[in-house]
N, C-alpha and C positions, 0 to 999 in steps of 0.2 A: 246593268247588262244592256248591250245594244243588240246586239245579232245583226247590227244594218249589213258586215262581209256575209254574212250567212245569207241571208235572205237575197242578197245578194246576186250571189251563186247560185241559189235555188231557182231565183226568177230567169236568172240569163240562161242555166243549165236545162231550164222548164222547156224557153223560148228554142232555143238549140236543138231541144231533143223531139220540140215538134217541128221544126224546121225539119228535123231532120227525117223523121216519119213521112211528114210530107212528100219528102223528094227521093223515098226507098226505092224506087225505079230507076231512077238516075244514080245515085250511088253505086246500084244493083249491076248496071249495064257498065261503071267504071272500073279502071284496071284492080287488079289486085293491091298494088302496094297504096292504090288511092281508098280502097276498101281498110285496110290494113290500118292507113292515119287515119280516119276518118274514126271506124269503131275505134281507133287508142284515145284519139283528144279526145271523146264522149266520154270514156273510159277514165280518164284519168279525172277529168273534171268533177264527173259523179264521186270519186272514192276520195277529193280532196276537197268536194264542198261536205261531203258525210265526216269526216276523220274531226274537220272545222268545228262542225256540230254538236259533236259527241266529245271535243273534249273535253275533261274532267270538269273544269273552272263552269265552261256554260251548261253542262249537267247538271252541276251544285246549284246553280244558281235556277235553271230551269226547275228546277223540283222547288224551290220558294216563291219562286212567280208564279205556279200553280195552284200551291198551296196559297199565296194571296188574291188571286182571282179567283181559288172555288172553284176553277171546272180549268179541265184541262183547252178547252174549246173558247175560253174566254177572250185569248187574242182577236179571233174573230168580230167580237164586238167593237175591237178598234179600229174598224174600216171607218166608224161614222166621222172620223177624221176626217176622212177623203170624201163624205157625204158628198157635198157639194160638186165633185171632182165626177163621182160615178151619178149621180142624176142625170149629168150634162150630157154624159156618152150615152145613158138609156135614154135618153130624149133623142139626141140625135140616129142613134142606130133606129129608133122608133120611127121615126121620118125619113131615111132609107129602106126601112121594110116599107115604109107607104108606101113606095114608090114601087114596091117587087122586085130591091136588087138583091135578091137573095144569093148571088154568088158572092156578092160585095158583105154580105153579112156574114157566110158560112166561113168565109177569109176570118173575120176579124172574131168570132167565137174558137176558129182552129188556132190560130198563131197569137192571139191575142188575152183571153178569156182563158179557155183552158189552163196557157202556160202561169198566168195568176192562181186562177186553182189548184192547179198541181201545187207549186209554189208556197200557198199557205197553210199547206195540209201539215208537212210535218213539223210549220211552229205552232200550230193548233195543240198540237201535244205539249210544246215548250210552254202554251197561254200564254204570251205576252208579245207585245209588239212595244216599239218606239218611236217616234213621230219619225224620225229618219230612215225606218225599215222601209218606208210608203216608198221611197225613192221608186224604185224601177218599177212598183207598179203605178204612180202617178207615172212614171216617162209609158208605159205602156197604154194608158188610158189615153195619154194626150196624142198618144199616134191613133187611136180608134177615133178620136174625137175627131182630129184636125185633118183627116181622112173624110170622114162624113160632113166637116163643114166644108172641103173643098167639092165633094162631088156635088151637095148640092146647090152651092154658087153655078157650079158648073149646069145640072139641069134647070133652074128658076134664071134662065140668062137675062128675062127682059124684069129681073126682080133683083137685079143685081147690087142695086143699091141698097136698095132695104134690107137683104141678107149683110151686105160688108157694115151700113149701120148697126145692125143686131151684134155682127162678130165687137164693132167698136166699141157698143154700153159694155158687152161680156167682159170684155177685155179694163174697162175702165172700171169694173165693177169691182173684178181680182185686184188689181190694181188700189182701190177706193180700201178695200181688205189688208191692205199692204202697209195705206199709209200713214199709222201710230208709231209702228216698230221703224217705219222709217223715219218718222219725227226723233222719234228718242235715238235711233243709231247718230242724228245730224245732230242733235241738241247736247247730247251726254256722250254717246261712247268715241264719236269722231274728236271732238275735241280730247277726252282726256288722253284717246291712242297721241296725236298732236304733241301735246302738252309731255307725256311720260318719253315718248319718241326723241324730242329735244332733248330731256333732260339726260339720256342714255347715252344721246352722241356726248353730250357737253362731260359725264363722267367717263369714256372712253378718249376724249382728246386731252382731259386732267391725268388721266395713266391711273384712275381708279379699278381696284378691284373690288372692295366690298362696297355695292351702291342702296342708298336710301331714295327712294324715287315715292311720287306722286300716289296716292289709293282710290281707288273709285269709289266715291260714295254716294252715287244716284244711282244703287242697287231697286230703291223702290222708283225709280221715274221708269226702268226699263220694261217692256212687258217680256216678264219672264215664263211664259207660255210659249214664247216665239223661237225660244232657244234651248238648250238642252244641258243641263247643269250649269244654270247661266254662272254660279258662283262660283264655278273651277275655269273662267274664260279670262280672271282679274287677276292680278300681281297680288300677293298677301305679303302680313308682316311676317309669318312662322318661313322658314327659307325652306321647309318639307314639301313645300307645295311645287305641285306638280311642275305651274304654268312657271314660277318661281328657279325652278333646275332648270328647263328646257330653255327661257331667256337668256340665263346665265350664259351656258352652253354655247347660244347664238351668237350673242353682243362680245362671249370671252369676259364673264366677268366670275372671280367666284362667288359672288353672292349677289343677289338684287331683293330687295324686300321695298314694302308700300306701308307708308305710313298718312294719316290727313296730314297735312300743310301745316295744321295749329298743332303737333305734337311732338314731343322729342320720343326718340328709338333709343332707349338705355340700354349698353350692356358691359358686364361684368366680367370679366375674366378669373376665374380663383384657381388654384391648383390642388381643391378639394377633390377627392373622385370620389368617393359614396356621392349616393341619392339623399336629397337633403329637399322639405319643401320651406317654402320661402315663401312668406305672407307678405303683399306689397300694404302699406298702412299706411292711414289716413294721420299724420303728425298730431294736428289740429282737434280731430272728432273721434281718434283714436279707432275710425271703423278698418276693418282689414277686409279689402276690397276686390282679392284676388290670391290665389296659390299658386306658386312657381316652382316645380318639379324639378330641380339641374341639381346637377354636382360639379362639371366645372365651368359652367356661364350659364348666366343670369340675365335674360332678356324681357323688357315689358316698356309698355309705352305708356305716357303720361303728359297730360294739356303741358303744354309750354309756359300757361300761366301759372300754374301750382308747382311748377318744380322747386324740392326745396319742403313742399308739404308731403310729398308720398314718400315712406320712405322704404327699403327693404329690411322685414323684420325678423331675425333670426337667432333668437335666446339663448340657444342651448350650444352654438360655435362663437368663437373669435374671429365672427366672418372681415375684421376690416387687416389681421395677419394675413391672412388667406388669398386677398385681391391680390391679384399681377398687372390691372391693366380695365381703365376704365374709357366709356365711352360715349360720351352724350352728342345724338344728330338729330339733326331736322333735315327736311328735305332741303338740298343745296348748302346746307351749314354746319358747323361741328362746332363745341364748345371747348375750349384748350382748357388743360388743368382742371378738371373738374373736382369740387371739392366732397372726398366721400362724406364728411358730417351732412352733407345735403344729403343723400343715399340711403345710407346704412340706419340701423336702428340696434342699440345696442342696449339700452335700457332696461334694466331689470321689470 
């Protein structure tokens, strides 16, 4: 569950609604029909980020995230995400109160502070937060922040350099914080986007529709801290996957699946329709390596150097009757004629 649309709406709807408190004298003194929009967009905002909320799915789901936080208040604990993020602003608003600008402060607890508060109260009850919910209250901190680092440039004018070198290490520092996941987006995910990217145009200007394309397999060089179910952002072999339909959908292909380089993409067509499991077997060691669930296709992958050793094991059908249509690929390759005695395992 994200709730990032919720939270969303909660922080803007927060910010809005103190905006809007704010300026009830102005609204007050405006005509009627500017009265009239005014209280309906409030209006309709609140009852369409509440409806968001409270649908059934982030209900069900909100009662489990409680139940595994142990306190309904547990979300609150995930601000130390932004530790770093809210120091900075209580530092800085700290050296603006030194200074006595207390209108400049009472600003940024009204329209700033508050509207966060408000904001995180009713997912305190949900418990849970997601690195992505932070969004609008990190863009709200960094307005409090980069507010207090401009005034006080502004008042230390003959310190002006020392304040914009301070802002440069700060900035070099986030930055210095930045740059692993930046290594690994340059090192691994840039090239294989590249690499999978070509291979996509090259099966779209061949008049392909079922495509075998490239898999990502420096799952571990990534930091997957940085990212947010980093393993639903990659092309898989199973064609159920999410990112798998939505490529198809884009490129126009009916199918795109990811295999490594060194494997063939077996699959089988049969005009069986029961459910039927299907043991892939080791010819050689006789070990059975894996269960395949299908009734009428038959799909698993297998090193390119052992094809011919695994074979598919199914005793109790006449599964090589049953074939309509076989299919051995590698990325960029297909195997003509394949011979099913490589395949099939019929051996009592």
């Amino acid at each position: 569950m994200a709730f990032s649309h919720e939270v969303m709406a909660f922080a803007g709807g927060s910010f809005l609604g103190i905006l809007f408190l704010g300026n009830i004298k102005k609204v007050w003194k405006s005509s009627k029909s500017d009265k009239i929009f005014f209280l309906s967009a409030i209006l309709l905002f609140g009852i369409g980020a509440i409806v968001t909320m409270i649908a059934p799915g982030n209900l069900a789901r909100s009662t489990l995230d409680v139940n595994e936080n142990g306190s309904p208040l547990a979300c609150l604990g995930n601000y130390r995400d932004i530790k770093g993020q809210l120091i900075l602003t209580g530092i800085s608003m700290l050296a603006v109160g030194f200074l006595k600008q207390k209108e400049l402060i009472k600003k940024e607890i009204i329209y700033f502070i508050i509207p966060c508060i408000i904001a995180t109260t009713p997912f305190a009850i949900m418990g849970y937060f997601t690195p992505r919910c932070f969004v609008p209250y990190e863009a709200l901190i960094m307005i409090v922040t980069t507010t207090n680092v401009s005034f006080l440039v502004e008042h230390f004018a003959t310190y002006q350099k020392s304040i914009w070198g301070l802002c440069v290490l700060a900035t070099i520092v986030v930055f210095a914080r930045m740059l692993p996941t930046t290594y690994s987006d340059i090192r691994y995910i840039l090239p294989y986007k590249i690499k999978v990217t070509k291979q996509l145009a090259e099966a779209r200007e061949n008049g392909d529709k079922d495509v075998i394309v490239s898999k990502f397999l420096f799952m571990d060089k990534i930091r997957r801290e940085d990212l947010i179910n980093v393993d639903n952002f990659f092309i898989e072999t199973s064609s159920s996957s999410v990112v798998n339909t939505y490529l198809s959908l884009y490129y126009g292909f009916d199918c795109v699946r990811a295999i490594s380089d060194i494997d063939y993409f077996i699959e089988i067509d049969t005009d069986i329709t029961e459910n039927i499991d299907y043991g892939i077997l080791n010819k050689d060691t006789l070990e059975l390596i894996s269960i395949v669930t299908a009734s009428d296709k038959i799909c698993f992958t297998i090193p390119k150097e052992q094809l011919g050793t695994y074979v598919v094991d199914c005793r109790d059908k006449d599964l090589r009757s049953h074939v309509k249509a076989v299919k051995i690929r590698g990325v960029g390759e297909q195997i003509q004629n394949p011979d099913l005695e490589q395949l099939i395992n019929q051996t009592p």
